[in-house]
RODO-2510 file (C-alpha; in nm, 4 decimals, decimal comma):
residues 304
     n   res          X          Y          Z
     1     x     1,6910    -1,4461     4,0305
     2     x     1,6979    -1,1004     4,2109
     3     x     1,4369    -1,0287     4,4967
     4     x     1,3647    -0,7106     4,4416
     5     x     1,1272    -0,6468     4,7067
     6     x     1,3211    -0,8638     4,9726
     7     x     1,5997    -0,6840     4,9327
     8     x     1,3946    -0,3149     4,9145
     9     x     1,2721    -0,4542     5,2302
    10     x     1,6232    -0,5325     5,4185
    11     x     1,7635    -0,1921     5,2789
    12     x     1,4869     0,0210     5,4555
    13     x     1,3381    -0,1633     5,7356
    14     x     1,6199    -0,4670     5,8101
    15     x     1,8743    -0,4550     6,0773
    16     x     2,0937    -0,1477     5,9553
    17     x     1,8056    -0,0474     5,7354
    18     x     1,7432     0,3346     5,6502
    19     x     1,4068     0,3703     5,8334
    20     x     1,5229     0,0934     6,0771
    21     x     1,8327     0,2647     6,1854
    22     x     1,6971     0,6391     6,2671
    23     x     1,7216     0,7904     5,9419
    24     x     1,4772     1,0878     5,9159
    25     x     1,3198     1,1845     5,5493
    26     x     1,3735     1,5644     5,7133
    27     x     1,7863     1,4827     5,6287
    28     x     1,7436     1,3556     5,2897
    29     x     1,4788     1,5456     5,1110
    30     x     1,2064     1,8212     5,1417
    31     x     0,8730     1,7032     5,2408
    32     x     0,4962     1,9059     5,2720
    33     x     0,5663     1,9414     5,6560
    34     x     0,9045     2,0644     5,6658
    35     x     0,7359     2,3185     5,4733
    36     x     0,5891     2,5259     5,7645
    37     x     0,2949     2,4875     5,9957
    38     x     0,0187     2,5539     5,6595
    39     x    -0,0355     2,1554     5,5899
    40     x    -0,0708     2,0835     5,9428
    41     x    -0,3488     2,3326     5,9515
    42     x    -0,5181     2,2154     5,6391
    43     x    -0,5087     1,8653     5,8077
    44     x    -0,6578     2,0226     6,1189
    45     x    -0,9214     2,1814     5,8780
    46     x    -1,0164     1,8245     5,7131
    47     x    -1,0148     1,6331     6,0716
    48     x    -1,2405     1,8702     6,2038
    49     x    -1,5328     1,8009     5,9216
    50     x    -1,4441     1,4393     6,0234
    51     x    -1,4701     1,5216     6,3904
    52     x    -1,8422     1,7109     6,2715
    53     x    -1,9611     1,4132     6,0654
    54     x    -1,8338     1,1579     6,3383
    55     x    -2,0779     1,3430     6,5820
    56     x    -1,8157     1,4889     6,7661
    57     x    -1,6842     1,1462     6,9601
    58     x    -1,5502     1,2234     7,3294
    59     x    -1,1653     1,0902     7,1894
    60     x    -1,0930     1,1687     6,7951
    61     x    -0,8013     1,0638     6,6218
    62     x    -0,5160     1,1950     6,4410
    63     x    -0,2639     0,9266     6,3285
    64     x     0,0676     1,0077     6,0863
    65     x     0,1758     0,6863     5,8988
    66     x     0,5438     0,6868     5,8393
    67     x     0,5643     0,9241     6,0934
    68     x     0,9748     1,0498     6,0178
    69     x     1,0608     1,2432     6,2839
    70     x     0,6909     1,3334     6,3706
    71     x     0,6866     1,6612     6,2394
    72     x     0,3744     1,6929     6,0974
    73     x     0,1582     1,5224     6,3864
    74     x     0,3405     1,7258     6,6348
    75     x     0,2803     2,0167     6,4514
    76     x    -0,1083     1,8845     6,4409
    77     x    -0,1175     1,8523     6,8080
    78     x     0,0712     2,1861     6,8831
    79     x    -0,1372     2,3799     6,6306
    80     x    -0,5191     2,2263     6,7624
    81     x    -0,7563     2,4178     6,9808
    82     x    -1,1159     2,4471     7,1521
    83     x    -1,2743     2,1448     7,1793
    84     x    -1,0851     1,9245     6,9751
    85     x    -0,7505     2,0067     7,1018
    86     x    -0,9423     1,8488     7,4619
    87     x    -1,0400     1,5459     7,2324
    88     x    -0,7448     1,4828     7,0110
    89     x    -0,5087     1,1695     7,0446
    90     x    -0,2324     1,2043     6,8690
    91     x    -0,0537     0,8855     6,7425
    92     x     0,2560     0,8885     6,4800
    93     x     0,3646     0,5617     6,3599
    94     x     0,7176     0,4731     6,2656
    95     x     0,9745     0,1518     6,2898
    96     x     1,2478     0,3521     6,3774
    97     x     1,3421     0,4871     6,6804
    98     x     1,0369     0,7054     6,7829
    99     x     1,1229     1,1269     6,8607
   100     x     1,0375     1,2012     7,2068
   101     x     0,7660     1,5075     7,1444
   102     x     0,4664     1,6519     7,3647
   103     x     0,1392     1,5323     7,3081
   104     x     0,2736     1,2563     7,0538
   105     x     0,2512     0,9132     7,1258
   106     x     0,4143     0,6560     6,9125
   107     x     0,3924     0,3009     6,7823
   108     x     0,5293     0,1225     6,4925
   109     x     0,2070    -0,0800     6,3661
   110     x    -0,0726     0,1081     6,2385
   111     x    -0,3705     0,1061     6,5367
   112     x    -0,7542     0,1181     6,5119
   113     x    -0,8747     0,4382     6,5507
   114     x    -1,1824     0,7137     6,4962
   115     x    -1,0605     1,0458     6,2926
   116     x    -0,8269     1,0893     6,0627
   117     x    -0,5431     0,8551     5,9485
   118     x    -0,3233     1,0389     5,6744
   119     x    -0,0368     0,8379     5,4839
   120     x     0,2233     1,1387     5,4174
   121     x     0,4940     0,9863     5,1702
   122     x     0,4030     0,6492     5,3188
   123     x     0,2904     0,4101     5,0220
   124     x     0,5639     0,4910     4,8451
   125     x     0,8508     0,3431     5,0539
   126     x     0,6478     0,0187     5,1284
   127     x     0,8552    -0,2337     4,8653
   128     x     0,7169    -0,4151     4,5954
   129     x     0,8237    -0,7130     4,3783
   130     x     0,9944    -0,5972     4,0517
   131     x     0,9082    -0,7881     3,6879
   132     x     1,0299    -0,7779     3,3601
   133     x     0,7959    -0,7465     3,0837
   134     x     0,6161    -0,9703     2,9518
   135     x     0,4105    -1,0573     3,2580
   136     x     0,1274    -1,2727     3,4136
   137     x     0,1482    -1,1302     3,7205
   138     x    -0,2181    -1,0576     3,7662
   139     x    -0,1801    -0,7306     3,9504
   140     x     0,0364    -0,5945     3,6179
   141     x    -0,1914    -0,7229     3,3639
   142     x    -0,5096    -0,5197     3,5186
   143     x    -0,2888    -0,2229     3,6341
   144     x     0,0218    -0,2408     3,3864
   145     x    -0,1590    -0,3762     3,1046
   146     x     0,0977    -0,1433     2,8712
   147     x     0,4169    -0,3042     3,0070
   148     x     0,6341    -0,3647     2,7012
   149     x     0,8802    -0,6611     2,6794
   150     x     1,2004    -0,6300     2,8452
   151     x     1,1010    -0,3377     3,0330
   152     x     1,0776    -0,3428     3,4563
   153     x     0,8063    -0,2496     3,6301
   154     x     0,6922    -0,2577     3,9749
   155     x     0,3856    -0,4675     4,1257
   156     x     0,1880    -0,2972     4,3114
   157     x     0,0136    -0,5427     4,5329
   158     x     0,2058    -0,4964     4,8575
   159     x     0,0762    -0,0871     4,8603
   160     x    -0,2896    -0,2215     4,8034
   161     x    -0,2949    -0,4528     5,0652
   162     x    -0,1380    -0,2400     5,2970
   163     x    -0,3773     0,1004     5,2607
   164     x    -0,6818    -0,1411     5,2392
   165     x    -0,5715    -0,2326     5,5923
   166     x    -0,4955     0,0999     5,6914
   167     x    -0,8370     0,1952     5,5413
   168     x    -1,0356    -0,0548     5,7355
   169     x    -0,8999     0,0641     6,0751
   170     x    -1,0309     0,3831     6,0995
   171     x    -1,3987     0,5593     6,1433
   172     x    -1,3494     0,8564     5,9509
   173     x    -1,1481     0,8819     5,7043
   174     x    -0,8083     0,7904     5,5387
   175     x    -0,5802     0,9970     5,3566
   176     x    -0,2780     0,9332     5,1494
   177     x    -0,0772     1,2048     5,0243
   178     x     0,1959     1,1040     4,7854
   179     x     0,3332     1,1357     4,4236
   180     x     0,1919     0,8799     4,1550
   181     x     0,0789     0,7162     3,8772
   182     x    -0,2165     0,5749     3,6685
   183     x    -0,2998     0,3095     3,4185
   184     x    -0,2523     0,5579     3,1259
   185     x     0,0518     0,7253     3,2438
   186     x     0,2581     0,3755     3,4522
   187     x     0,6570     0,3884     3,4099
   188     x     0,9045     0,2108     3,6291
   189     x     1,0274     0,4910     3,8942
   190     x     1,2463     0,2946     4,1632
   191     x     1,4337     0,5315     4,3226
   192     x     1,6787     0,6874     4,5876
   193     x     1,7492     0,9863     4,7781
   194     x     2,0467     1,0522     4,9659
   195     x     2,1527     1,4327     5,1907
   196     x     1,8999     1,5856     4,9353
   197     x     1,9773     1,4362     4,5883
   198     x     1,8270     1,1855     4,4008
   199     x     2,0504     0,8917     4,3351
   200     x     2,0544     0,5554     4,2050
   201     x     1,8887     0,3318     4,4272
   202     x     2,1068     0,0641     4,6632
   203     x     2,0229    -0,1911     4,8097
   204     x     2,2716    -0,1184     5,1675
   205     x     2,0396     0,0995     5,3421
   206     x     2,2613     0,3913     5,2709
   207     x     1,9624     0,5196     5,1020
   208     x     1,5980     0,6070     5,0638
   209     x     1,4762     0,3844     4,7651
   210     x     1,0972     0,4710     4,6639
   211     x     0,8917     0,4596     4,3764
   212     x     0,5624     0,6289     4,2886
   213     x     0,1934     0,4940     4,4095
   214     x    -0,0126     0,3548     4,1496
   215     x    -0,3237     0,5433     4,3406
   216     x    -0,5888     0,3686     4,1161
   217     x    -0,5123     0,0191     4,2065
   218     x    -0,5123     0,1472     4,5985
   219     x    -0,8403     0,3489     4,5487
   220     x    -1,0138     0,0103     4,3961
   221     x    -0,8454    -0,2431     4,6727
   222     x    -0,9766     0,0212     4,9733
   223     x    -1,3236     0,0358     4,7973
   224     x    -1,5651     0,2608     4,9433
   225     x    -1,6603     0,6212     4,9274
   226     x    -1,3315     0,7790     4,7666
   227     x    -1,1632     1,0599     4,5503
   228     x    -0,8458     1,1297     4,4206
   229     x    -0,7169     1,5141     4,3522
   230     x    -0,4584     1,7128     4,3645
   231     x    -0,2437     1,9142     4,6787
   232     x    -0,2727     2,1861     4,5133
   233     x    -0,6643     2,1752     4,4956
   234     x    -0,7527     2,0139     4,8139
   235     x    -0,5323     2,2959     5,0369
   236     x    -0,7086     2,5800     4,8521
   237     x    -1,0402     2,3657     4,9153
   238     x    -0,8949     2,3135     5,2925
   239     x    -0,8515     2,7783     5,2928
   240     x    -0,5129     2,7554     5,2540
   241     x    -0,4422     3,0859     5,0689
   242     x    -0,2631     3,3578     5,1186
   243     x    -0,1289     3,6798     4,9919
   244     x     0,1105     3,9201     5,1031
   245     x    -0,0375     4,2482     5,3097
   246     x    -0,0055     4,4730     5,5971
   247     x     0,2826     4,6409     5,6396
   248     x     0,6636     4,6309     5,8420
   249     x     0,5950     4,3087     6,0458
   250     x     0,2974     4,1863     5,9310
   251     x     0,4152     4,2323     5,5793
   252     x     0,7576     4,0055     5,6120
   253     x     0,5061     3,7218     5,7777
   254     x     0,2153     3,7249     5,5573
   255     x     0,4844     3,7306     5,2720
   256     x     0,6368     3,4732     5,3938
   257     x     0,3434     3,2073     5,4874
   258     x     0,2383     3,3109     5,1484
   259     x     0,5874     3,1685     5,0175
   260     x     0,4906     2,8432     5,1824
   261     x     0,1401     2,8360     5,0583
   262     x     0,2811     2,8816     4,6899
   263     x     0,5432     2,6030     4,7453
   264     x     0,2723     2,3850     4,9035
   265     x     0,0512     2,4355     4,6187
   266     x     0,2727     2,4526     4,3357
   267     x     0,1260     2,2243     4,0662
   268     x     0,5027     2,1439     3,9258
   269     x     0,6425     2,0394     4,2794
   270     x     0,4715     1,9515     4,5986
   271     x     0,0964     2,0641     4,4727
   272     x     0,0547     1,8045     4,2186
   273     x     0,1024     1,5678     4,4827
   274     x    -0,2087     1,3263     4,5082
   275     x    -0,4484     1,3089     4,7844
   276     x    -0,6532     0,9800     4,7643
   277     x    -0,9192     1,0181     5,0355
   278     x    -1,1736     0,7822     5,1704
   279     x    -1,4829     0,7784     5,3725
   280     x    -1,5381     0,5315     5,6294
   281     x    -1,8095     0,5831     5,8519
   282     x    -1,8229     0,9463     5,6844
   283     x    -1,9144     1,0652     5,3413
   284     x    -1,6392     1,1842     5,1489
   285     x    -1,8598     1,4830     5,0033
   286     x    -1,8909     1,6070     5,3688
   287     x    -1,5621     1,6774     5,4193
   288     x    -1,4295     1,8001     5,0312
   289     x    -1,6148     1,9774     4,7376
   290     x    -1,6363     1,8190     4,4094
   291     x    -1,2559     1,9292     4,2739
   292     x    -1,1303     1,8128     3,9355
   293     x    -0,9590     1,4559     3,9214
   294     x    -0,6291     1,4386     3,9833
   295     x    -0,3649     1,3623     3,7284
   296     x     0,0047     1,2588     3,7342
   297     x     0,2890     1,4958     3,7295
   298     x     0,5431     1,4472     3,4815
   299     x     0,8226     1,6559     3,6135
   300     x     0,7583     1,3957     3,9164
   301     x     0,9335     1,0794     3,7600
   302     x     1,2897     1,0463     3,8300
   303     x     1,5718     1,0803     3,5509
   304     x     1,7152     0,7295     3,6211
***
């Protein structure tokens, strides 16, 4: 019988392995912070209500699971100022070979910690068994209860365990940003992406091979205080907006971050990402309004 997830596992994180060997996700497809600077400054926005509601500790936290190439914590630690900036560690974590960047520091195991830990595009590349329908697996029949016979499907399991971890080591809060699925809407996505294009996924780490996050079954094995909404809502929660104004200069740069902000919060592309959040140490209503629930994107499945 096929091992799915051992061989998901050897493909990314093995010797030759995507993420093992160097590979950035910056080569292979377009993520939230290759976007521009506007996400890291959200972020910044949301760690300092956790800084607030921490009592402003004398060290606070920023750490970037399934770091890439660091983009988005350097772009954290460039972008912070005042007091924080004086207080902020910054600490991406990859298993490949780590970017050498200012102000970064890296390590390839996730670390205790008091901020915020966020989980960009992280769940999804940790691998999971694959079954066939019908199932006893106990993780499909509560969260894939609809799985018909014959058809695959992925278990889930590995993801919980891993952001209930991730979860448990900070004081603050935890966020995982990523594209998804629920118990009404679960289909098998198991996918690649190679120099920008989807592809079927391969098992010889020539590839990135992901599949969506079933957030509910995370949510429930982190417990807690916790909501799950949209991109698109949380950055406009977070004042990310932005319209085009001035003129000459000014013009051509507000038109342009507001080109960012619209591709950021575009609810058939990167804004109807999910962003499950949890409290730790730190009510969850402190650091978000109530937003509507979020729900999964269609045009987000792959074709395969």
């Amino acid at each position: 019988m096929f091992d799915w997830e051992a061989a998901w596992h050897a493909a990314l994180y093995g010797p030759g392995g995507f993420f093992a060997r160097g590979e950035k996700p910056s080569a292979h497809f377009r993520t939230s912070p290759l976007v521009g600077p506007e996400l890291a400054e959200a972020l910044l926005t949301l760690l300092s209500r956790v800084d607030a509601a921490l009592g402003f500790p004398p060290v606070v936290d920023f750490v970037d699971v399934g770091a890439g190439g660091g983009e988005l914590a350097f772009a954290v630690r460039s972008l912070a100022s005042g007091s924080l900036a004086s207080r902020l560690r910054v600490t991406a974590v990859e298993v490949g070979p780590p970017v050498e960047l200012p102000g970064v520091r890296w390590t390839s195991s996730v670390p205790s910690c008091v901020g915020l830990l966020v989980g960009h595009e992280w769940l999804d590349a940790i691998p999971c068994p694959v079954v066939t329908g019908p199932s006893t697996d106990p993780w499909i029949t509560r969260w894939w209860p609809s799985l018909a016979d014959g058809a695959l499907a992925e278990v889930g399991a590995p993801r919980d365990r891993a952001w209930a971890a991730a979860v448990s080591s900070v004081r603050g809060a935890a966020l995982a940003i990523d594209y998804g699925h629920l118990v009404s809407s679960r289909r098998f996505t198991l996918t690649g992406y190679r120099g920008g294009q989807q592809v079927e996924p391969v098992f010889d780490g020539s590839c990135d091979i992901t599949a969506h996050v079933a957030f509910d079954a995370c949510a429930a094995a982190a417990g807690g205080d916790w909501v799950l909404v949209s991109q698109r809502d949380a950055l406009r929660a977070l004042g990310l907006t932005g319209a085009a104004s001035g003129s000459g200069w000014d013009w051509l740069e507000s038109a342009a971050r507001a080109g960012r902000i619209a591709e950021l919060r575009d609810p058939s592309g990167l804004g109807g990402f999910g962003w499950l959040l949890h409290g730790n140490g730190v009510a969850v209503a402190d650091l978000l309004p109530a937003l509507p629930p979020w729900r999964p994107n269609p045009a987000s499945f792959p074709e395969f």
